[in-house]
The first five atom37 places (N, CA, C, CB, O) and aatype in JSON, in Angstrom:
{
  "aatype": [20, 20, 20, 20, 20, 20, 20, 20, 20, 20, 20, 20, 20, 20, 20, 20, 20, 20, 20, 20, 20, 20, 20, 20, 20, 20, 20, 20, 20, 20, 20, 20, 20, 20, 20, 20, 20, 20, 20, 20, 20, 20, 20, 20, 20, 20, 20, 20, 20, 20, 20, 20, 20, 20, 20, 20, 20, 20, 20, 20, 20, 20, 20, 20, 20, 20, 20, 20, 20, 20, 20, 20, 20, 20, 20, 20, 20, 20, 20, 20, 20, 20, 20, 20, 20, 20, 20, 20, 20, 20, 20, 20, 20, 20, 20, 20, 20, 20, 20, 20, 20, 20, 20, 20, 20, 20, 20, 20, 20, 20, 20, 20, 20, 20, 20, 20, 20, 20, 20, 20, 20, 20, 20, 20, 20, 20, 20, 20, 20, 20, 20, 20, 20, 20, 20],
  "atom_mask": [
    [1, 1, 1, 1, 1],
    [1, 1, 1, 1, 1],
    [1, 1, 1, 1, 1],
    [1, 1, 1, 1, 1],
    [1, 1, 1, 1, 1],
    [1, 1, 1, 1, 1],
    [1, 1, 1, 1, 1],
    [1, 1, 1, 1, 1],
    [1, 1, 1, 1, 1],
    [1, 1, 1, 1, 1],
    [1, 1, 1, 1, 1],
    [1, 1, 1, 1, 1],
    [1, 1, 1, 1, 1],
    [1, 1, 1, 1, 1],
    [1, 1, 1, 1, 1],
    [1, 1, 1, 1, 1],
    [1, 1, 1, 1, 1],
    [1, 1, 1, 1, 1],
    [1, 1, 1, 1, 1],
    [1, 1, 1, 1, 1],
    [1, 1, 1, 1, 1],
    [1, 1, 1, 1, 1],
    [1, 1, 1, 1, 1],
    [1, 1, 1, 1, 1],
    [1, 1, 1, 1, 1],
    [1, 1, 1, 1, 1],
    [1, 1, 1, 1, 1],
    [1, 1, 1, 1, 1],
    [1, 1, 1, 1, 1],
    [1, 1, 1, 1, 1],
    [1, 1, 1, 1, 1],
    [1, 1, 1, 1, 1],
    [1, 1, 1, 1, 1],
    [1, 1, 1, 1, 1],
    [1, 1, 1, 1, 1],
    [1, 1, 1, 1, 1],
    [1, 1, 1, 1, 1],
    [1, 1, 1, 1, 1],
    [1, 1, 1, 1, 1],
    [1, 1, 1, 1, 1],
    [1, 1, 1, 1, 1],
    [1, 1, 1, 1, 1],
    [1, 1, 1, 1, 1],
    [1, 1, 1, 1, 1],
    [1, 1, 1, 1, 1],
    [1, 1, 1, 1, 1],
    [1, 1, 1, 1, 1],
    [1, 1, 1, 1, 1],
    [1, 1, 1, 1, 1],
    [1, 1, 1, 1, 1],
    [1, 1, 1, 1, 1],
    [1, 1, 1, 1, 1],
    [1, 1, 1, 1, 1],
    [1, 1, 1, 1, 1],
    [1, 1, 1, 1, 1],
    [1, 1, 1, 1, 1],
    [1, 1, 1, 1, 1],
    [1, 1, 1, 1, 1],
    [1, 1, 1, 1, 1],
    [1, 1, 1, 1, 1],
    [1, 1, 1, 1, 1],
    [1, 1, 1, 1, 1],
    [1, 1, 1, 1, 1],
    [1, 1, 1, 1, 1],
    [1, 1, 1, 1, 1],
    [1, 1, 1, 1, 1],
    [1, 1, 1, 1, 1],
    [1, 1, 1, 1, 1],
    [1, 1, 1, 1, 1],
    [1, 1, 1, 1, 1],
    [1, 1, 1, 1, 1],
    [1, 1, 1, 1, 1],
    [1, 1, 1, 1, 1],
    [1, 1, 1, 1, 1],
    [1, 1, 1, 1, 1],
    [1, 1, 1, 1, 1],
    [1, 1, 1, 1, 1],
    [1, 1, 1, 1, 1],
    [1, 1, 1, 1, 1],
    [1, 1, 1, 1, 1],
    [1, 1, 1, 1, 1],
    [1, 1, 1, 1, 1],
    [1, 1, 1, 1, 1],
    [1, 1, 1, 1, 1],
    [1, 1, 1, 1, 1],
    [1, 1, 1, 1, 1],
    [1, 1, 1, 1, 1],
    [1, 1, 1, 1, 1],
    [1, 1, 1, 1, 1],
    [1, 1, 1, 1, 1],
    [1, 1, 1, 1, 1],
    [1, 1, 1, 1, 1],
    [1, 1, 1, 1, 1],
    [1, 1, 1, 1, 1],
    [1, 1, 1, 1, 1],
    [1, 1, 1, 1, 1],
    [1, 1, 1, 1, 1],
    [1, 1, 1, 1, 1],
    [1, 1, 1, 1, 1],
    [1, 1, 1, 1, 1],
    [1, 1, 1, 1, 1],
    [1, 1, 1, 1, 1],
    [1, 1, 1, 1, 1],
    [1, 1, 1, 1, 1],
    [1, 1, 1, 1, 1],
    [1, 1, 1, 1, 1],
    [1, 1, 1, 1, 1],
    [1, 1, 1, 1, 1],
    [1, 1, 1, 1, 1],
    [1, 1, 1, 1, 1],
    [1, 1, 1, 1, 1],
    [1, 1, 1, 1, 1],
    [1, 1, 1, 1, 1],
    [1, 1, 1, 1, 1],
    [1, 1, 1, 1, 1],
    [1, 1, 1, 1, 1],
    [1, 1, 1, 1, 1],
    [1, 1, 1, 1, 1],
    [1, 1, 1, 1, 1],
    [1, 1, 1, 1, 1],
    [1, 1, 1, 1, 1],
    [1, 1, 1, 1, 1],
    [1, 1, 1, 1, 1],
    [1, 1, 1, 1, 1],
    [1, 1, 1, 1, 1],
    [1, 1, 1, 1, 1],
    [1, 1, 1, 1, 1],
    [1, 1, 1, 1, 1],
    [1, 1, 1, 1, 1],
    [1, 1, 1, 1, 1],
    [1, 1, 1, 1, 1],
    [1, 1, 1, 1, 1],
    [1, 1, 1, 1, 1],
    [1, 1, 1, 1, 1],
    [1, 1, 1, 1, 1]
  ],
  "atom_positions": [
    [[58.95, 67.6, 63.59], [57.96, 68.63, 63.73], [56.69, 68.01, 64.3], [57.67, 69.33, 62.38], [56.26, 66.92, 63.93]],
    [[56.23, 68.64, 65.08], [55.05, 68.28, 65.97], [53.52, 68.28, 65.19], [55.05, 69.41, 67.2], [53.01, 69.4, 65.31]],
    [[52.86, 67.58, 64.62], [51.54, 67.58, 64.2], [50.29, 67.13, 65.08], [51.57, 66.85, 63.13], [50.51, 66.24, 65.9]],
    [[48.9, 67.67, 65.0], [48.04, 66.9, 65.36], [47.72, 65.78, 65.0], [47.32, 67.33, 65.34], [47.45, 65.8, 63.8]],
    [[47.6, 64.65, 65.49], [47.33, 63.39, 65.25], [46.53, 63.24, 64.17], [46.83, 62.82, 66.27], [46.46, 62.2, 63.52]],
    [[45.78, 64.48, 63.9], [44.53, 63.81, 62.5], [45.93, 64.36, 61.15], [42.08, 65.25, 62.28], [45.59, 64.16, 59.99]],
    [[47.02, 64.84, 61.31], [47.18, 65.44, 60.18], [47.86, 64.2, 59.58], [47.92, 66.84, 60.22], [48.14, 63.26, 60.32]],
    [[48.14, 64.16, 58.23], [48.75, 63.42, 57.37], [50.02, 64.1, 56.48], [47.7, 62.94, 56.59], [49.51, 64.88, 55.68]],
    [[50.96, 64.08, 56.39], [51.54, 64.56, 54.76], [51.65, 63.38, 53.51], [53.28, 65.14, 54.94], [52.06, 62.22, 53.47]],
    [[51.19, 64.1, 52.75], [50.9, 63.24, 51.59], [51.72, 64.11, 50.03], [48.91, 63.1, 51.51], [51.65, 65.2, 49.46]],
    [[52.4, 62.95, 49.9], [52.72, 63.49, 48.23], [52.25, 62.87, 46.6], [54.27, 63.38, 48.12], [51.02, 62.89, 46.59]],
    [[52.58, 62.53, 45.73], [51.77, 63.32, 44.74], [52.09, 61.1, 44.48], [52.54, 65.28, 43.41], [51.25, 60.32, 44.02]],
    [[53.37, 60.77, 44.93], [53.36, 59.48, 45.16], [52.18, 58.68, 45.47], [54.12, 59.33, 45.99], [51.75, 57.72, 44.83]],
    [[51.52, 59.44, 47.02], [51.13, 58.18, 47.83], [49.33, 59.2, 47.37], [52.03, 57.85, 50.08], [48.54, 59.46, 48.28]],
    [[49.08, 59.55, 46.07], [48.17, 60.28, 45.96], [46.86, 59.63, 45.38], [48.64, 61.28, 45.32], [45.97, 60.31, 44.87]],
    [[46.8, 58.11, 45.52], [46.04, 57.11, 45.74], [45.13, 57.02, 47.06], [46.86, 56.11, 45.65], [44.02, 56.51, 46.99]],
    [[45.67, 57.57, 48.32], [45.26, 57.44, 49.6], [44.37, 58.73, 49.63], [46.47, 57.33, 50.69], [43.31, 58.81, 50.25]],
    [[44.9, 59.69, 48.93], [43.99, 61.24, 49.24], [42.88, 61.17, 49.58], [43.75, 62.18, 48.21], [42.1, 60.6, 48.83]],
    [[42.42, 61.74, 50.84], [41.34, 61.95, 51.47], [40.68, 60.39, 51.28], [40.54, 63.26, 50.87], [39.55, 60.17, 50.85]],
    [[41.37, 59.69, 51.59], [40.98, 58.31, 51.81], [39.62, 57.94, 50.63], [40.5, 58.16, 53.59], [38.43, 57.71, 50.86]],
    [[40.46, 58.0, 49.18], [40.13, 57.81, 48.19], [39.07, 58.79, 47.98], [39.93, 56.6, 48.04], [38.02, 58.37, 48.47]],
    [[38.93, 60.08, 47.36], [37.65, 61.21, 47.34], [36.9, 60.73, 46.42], [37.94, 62.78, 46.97], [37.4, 60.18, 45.44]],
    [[35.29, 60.88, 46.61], [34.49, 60.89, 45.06], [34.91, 61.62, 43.82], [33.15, 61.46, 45.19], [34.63, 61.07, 42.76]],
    [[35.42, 62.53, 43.79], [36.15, 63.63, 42.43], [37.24, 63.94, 43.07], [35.32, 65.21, 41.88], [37.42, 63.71, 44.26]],
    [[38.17, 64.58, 42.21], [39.16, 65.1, 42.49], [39.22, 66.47, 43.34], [39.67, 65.13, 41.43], [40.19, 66.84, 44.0]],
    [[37.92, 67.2, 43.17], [38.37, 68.17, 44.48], [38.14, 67.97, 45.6], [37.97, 69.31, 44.55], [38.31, 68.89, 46.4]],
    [[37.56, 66.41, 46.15], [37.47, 66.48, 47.41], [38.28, 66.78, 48.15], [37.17, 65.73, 47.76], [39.4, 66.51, 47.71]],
    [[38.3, 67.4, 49.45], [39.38, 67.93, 49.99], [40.45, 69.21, 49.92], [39.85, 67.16, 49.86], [41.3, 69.65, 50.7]],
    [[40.01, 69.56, 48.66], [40.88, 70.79, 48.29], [39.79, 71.81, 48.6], [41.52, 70.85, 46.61], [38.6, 71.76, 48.31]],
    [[40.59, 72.87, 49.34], [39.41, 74.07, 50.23], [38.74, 74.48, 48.45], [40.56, 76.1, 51.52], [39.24, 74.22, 47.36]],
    [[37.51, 75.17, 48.79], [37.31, 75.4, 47.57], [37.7, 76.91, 47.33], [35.93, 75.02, 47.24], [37.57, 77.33, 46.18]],
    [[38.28, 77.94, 48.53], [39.32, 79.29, 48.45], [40.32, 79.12, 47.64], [40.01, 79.71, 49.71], [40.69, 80.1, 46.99]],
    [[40.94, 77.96, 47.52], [42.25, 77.59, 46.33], [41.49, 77.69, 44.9], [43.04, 75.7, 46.53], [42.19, 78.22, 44.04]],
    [[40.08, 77.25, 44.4], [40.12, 77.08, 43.3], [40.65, 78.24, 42.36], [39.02, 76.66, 43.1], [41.35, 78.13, 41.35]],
    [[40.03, 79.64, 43.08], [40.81, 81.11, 42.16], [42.13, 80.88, 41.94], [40.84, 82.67, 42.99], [42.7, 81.21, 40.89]],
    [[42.7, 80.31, 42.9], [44.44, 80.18, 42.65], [44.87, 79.17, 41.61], [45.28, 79.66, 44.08], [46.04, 78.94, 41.33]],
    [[43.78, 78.56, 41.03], [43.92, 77.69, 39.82], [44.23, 75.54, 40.16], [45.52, 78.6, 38.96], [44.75, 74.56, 39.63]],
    [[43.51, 75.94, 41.33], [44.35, 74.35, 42.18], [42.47, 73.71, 42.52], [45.84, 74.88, 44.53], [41.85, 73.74, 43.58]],
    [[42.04, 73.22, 41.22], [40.78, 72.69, 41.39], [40.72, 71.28, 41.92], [40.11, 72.76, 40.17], [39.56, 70.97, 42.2]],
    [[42.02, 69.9, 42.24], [41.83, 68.96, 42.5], [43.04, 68.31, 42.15], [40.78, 68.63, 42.1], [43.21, 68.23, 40.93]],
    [[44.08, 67.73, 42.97], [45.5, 67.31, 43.09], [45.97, 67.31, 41.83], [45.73, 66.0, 43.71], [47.2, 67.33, 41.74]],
    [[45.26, 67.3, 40.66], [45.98, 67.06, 39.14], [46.49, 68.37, 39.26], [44.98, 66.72, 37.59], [47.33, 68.63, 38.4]],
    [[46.3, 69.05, 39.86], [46.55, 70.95, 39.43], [47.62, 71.11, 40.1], [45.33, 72.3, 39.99], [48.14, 72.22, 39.97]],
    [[48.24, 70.23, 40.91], [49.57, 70.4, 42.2], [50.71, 70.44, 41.4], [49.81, 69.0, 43.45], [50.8, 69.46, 40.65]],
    [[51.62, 71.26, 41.33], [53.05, 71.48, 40.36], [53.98, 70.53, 41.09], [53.81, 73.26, 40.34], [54.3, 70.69, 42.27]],
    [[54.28, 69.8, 40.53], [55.32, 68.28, 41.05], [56.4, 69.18, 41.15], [55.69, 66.67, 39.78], [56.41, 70.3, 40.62]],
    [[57.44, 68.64, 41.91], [57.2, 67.61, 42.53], [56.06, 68.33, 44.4], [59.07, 66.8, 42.65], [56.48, 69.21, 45.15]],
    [[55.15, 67.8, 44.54], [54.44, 68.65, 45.69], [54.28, 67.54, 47.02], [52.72, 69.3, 45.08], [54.28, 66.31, 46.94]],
    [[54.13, 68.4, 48.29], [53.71, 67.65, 49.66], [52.71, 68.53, 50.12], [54.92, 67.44, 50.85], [52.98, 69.66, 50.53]],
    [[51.22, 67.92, 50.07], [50.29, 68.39, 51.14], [50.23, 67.88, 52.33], [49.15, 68.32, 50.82], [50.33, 66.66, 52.45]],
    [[50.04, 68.86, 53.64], [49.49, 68.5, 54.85], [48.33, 68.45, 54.84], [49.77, 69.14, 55.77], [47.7, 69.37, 54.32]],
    [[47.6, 67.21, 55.48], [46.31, 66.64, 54.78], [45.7, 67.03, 56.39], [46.29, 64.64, 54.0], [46.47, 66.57, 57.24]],
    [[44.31, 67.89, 57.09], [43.89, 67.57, 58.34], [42.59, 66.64, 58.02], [43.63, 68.9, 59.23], [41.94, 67.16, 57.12]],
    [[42.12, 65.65, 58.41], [41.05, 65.27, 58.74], [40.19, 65.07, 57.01], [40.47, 66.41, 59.94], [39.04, 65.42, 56.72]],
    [[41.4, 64.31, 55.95], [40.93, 64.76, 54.95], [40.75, 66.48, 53.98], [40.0, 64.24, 55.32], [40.43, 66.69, 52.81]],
    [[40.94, 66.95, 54.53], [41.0, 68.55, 53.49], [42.46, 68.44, 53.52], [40.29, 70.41, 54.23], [43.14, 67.67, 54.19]],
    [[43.0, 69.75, 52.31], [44.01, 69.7, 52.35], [44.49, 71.17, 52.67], [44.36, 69.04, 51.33], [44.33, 72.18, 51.97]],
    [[45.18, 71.03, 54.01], [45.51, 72.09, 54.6], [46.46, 73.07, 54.13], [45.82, 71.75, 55.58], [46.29, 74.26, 54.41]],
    [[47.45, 72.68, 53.44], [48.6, 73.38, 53.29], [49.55, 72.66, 52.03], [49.31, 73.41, 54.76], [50.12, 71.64, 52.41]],
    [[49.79, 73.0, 50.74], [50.52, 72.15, 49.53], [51.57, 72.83, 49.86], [50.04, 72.17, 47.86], [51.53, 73.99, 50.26]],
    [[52.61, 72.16, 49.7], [54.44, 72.89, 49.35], [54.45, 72.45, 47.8], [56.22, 71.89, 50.45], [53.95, 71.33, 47.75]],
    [[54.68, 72.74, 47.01], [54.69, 72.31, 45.57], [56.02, 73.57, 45.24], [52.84, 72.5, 44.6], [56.41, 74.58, 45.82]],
    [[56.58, 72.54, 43.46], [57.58, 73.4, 43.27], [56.76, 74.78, 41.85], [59.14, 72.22, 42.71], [55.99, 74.74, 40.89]],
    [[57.59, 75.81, 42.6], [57.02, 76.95, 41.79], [58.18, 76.9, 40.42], [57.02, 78.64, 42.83], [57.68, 76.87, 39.3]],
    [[59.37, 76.88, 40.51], [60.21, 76.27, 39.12], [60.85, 75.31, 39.57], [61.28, 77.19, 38.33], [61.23, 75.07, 40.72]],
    [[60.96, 74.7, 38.53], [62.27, 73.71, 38.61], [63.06, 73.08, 37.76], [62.07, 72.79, 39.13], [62.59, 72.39, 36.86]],
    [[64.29, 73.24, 37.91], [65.37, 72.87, 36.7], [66.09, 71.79, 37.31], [66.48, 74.13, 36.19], [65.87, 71.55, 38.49]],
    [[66.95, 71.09, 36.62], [67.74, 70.34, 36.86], [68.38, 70.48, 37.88], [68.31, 70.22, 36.11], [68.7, 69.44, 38.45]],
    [[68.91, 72.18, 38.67], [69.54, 71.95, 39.48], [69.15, 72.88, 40.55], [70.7, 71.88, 39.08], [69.81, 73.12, 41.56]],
    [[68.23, 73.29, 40.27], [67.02, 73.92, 41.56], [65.63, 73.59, 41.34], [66.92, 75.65, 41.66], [65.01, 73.15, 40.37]],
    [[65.19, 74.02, 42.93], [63.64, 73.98, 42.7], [63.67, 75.26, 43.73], [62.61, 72.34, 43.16], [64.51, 75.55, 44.57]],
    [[62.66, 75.78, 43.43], [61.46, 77.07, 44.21], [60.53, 76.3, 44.96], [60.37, 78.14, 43.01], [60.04, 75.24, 44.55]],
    [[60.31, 76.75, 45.9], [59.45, 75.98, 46.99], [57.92, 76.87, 46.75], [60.24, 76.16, 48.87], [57.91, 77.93, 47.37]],
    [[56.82, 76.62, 46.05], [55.37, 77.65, 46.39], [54.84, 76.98, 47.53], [54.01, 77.73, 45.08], [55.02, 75.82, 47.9]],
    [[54.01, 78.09, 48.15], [52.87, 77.47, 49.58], [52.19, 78.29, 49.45], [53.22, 77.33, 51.25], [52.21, 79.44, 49.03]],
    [[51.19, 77.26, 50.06], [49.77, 78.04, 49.82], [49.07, 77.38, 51.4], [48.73, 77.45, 47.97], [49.12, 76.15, 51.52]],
    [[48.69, 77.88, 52.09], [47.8, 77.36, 53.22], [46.86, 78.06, 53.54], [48.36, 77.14, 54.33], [47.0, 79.2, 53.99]],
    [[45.55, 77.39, 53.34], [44.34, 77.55, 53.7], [44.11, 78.21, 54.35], [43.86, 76.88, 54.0], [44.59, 77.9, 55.44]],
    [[43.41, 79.36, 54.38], [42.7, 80.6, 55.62], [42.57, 79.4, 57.17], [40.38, 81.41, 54.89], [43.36, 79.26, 58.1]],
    [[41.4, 78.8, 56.93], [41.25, 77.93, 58.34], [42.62, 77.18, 58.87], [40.08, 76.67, 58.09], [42.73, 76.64, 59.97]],
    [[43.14, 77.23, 58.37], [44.77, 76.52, 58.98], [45.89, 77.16, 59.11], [45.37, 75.48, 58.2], [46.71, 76.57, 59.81]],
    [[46.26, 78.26, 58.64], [46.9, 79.31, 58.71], [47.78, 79.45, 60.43], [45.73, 80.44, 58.32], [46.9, 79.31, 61.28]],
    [[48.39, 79.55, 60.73], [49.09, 79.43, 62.18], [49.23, 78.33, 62.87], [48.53, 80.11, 63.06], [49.2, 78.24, 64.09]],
    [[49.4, 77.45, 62.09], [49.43, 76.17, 62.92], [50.55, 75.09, 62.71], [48.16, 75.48, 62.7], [50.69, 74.08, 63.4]],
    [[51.29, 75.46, 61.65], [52.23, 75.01, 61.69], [52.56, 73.93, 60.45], [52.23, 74.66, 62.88], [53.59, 73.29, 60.23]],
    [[51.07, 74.01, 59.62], [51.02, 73.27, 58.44], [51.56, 73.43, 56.94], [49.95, 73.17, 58.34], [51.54, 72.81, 55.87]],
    [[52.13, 74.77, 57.52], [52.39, 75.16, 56.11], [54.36, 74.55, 55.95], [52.0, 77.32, 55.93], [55.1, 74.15, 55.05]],
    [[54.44, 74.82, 57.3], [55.94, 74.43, 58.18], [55.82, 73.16, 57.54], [56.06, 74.4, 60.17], [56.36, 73.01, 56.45]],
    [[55.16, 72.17, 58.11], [55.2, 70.89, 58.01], [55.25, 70.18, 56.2], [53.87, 70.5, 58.91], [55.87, 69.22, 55.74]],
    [[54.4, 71.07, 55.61], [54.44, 70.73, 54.28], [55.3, 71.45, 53.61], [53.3, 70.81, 53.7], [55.19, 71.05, 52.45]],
    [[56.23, 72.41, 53.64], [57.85, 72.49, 53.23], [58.22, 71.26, 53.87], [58.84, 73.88, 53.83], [58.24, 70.23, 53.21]],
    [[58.5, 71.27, 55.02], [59.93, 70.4, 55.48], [59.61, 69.0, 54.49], [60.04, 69.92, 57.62], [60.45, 68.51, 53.72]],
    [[57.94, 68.38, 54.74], [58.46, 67.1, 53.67], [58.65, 67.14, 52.19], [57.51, 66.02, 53.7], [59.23, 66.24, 51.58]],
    [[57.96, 68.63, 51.41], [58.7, 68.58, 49.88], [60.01, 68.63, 50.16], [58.38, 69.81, 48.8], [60.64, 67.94, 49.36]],
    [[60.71, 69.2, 51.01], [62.5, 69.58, 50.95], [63.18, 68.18, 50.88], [63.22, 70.5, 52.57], [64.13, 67.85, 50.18]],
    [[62.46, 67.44, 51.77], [62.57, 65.5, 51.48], [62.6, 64.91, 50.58], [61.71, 64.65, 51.81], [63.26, 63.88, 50.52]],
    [[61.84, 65.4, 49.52], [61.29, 64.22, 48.26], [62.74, 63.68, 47.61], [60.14, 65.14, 46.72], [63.92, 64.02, 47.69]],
    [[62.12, 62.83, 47.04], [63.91, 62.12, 46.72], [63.66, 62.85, 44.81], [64.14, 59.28, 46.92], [64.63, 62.61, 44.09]],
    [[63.16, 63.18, 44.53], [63.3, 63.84, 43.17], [64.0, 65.27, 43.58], [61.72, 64.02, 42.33], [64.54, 65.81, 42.61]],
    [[64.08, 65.85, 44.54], [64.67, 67.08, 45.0], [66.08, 66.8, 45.47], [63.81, 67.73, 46.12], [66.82, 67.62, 44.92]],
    [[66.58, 66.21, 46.03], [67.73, 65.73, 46.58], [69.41, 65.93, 45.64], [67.28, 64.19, 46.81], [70.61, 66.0, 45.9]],
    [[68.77, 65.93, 44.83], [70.19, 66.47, 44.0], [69.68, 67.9, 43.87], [70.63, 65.64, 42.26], [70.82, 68.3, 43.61]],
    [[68.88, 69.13, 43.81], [68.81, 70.22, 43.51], [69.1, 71.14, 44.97], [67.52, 70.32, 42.77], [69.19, 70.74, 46.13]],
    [[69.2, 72.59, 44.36], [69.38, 73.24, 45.41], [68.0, 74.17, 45.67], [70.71, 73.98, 45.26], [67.82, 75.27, 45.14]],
    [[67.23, 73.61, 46.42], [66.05, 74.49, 47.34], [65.82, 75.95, 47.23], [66.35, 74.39, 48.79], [66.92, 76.31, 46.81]],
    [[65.43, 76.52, 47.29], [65.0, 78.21, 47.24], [63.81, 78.17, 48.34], [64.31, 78.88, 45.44], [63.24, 77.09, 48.52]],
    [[63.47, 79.2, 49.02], [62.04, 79.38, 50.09], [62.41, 81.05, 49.39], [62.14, 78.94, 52.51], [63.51, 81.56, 49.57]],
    [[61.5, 81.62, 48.73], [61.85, 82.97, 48.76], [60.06, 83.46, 49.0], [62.85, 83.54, 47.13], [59.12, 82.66, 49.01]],
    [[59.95, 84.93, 49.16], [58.75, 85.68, 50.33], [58.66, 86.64, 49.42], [59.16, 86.28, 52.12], [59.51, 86.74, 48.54]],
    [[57.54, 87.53, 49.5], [57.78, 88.96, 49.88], [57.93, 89.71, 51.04], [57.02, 89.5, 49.48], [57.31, 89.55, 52.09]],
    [[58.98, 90.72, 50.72], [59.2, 91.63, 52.19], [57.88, 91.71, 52.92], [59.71, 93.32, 51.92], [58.16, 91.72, 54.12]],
    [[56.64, 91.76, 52.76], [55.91, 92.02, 53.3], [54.98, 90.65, 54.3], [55.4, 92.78, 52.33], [54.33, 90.64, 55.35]],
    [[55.34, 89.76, 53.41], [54.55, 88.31, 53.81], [54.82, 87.94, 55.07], [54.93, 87.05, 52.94], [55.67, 87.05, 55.03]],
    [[54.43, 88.24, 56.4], [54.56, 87.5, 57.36], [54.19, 86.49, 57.48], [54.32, 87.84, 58.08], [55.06, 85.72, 57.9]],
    [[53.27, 86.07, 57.31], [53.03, 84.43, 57.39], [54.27, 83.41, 57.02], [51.82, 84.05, 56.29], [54.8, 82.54, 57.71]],
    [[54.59, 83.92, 55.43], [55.39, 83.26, 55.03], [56.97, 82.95, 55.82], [55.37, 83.8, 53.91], [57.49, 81.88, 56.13]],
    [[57.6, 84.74, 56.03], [58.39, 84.8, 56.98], [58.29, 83.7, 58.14], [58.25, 86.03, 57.41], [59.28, 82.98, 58.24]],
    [[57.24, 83.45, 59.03], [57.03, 82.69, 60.03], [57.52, 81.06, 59.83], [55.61, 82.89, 60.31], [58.1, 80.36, 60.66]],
    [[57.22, 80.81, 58.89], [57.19, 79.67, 57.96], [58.65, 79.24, 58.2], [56.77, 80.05, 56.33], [59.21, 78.29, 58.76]],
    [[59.02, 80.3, 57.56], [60.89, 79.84, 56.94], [61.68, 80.32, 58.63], [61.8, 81.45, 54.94], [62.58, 79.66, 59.14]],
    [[61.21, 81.34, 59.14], [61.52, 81.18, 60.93], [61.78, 79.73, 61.44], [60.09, 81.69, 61.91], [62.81, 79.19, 61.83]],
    [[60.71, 79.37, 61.34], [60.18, 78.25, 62.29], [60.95, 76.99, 61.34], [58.13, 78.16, 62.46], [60.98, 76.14, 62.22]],
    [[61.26, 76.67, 60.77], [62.07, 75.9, 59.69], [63.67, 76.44, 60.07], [61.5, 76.37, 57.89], [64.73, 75.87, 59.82]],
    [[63.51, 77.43, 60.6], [65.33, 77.61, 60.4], [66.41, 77.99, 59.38], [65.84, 76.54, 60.54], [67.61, 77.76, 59.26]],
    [[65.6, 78.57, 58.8], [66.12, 78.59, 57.07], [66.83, 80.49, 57.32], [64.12, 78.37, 55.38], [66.59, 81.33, 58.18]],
    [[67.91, 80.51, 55.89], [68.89, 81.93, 56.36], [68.24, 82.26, 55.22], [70.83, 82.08, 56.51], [67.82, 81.54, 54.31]],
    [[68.2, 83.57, 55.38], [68.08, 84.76, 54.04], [69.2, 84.73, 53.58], [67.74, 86.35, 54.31], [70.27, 84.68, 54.19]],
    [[69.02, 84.77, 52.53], [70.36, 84.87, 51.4], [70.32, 86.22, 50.8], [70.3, 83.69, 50.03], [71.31, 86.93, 50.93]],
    [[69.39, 86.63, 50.2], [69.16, 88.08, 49.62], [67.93, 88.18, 49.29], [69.93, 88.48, 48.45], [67.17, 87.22, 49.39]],
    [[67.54, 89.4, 48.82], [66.22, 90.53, 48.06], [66.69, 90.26, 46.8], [66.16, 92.48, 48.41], [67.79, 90.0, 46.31]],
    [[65.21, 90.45, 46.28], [65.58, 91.22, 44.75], [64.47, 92.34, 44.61], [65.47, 90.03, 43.22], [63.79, 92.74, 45.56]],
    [[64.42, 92.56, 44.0], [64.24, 94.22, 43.65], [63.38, 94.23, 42.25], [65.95, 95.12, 43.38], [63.88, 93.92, 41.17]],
    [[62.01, 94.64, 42.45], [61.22, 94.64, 41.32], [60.76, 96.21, 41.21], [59.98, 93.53, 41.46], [60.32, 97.01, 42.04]],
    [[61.02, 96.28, 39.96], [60.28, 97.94, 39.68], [59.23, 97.54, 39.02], [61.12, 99.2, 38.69], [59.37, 96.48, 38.42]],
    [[57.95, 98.21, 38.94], [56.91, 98.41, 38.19], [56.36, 99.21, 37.94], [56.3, 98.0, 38.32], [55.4, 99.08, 37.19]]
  ]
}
């Protein structure tokens, strides 16, 4: 996958290097994520891969569940980075992590989420099915 030269992916491993060591822990994390409960990499649901631009962190793939023999893929990408391919880039390297490698992956959306749709497009990934929520 094609990145701009400033981008980085970084996981929760190499999370010593973040933003090339930050003064606090939210350096780098947009501060639009904090409502979403993600105040500074301790808040990232392991096993996770951010696409890092220029220091901020553009785009986390982190797992939304995970059991022994799956994981749920969550994403979240930043308003300012949004179409660029970062959110792409930070799935494909959580789908890598070697703690994932024995489980079976999930990318699931809402019908409505294009962005997300775009995401799992551009990745190559098949729909398997809907589910169906009443409320």
């Amino acid at each position: 996958m094609s990145l701009s030269c400033s981008t980085t992916l970084l996981t929760k491993a190499m999370r010593g290097s973040f933003a090339t060591t930050p003064k606090k822990a939210t350096d780098g994390v947009p501060e639009s994520w904090f409502d979403l409960g993600f105040h500074g990499v301790a808040d990232f649901w392991s096993p996770w891969c951010a696409a890092i631009v220029d220091g901020e962190v553009a785009s986390l793939a982190c797992a939304a569940r995970l059991t022994d023999s799956g994981a749920e893929l969550g994403l979240v990408t930043a308003k300012a980075f949004r179409g660029r391919g970062f959110g792409a880039a930070a799935t494909a390297g959580w789908s890598r992590l070697p703690t994932l490698r024995s489980r079976t992956l999930f990318y699931s959306t809402d019908r409505d989420n294009a962005s997300s749709k775009r995401v799992a497009s551009r990745l190559g990934l098949r729909h398997h099915g809907a589910s169906l929520r009443i409320t």
